[in-house]
N, C-alpha and C positions, 0 to 999 in steps of 0.2 A: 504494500500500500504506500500511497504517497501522501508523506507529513504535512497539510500545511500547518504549520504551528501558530498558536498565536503570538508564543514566544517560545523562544530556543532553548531547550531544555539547559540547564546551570552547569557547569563540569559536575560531573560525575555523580549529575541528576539521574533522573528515571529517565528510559530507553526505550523500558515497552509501555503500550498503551492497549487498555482494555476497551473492546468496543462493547454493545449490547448482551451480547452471547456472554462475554466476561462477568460482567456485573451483575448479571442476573443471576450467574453461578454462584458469585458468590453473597449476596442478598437473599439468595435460596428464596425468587421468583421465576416465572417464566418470562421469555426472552419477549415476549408480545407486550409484558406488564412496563417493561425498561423502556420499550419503543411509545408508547403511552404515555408512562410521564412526562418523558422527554416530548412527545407531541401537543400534549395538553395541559400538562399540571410540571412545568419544569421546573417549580422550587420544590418538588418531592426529593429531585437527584441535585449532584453540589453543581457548580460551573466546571464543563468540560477545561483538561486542561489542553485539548489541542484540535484541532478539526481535521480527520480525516476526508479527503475525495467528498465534500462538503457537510460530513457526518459526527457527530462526539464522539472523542476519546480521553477517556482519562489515566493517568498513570493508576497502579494499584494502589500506590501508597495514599492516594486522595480518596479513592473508594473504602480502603480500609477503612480508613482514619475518619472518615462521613458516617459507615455504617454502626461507629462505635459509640456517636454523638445521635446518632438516628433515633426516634420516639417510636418502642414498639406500638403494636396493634391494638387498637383503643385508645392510644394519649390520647389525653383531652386538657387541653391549652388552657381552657376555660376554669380549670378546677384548680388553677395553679396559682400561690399565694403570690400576692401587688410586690408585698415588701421584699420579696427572695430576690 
């Protein structure tokens, strides 16, 4: 595949990049759900770090580190204390 990047990875930055199929692996979603948010609801996934052949990619280390900050199934935003 061909990188456009939106910036050039940093030395001895990240090299590979996760497209759909990736992240869905590991979110433990299917690959349709990933093409979704990204179509419709794209504050669910973080900012791609790079654009492939016009498409998201993110290195792993921003999927990881997103999924570990991620609100499982049910948060609700609403329930959550002003002063915290």
């Amino acid at each position: 595949m061909t990188k456009e990047s939106k910036e050039a990875p940093q030395e001895g930055g990240e090299t590979e990049v996760w497209g759909y199929a990736e992240v869905a692996q590991e979110i433990g979603v299917a690959v349709g759900t990933v093409r979704y948010y990204w179509s419709q609801k794209r504050h669910l996934l973080p900012d791609p770090d790079v654009t492939l052949s016009g498409k998201p990619g993110w290195y792993p280390a921003t999927v990881k580190d997103w999924k570990i900050k991620r609100p499982g199934q049910g948060f609700r935003t609403d329930l959550q204390d002003q002063d915290s």
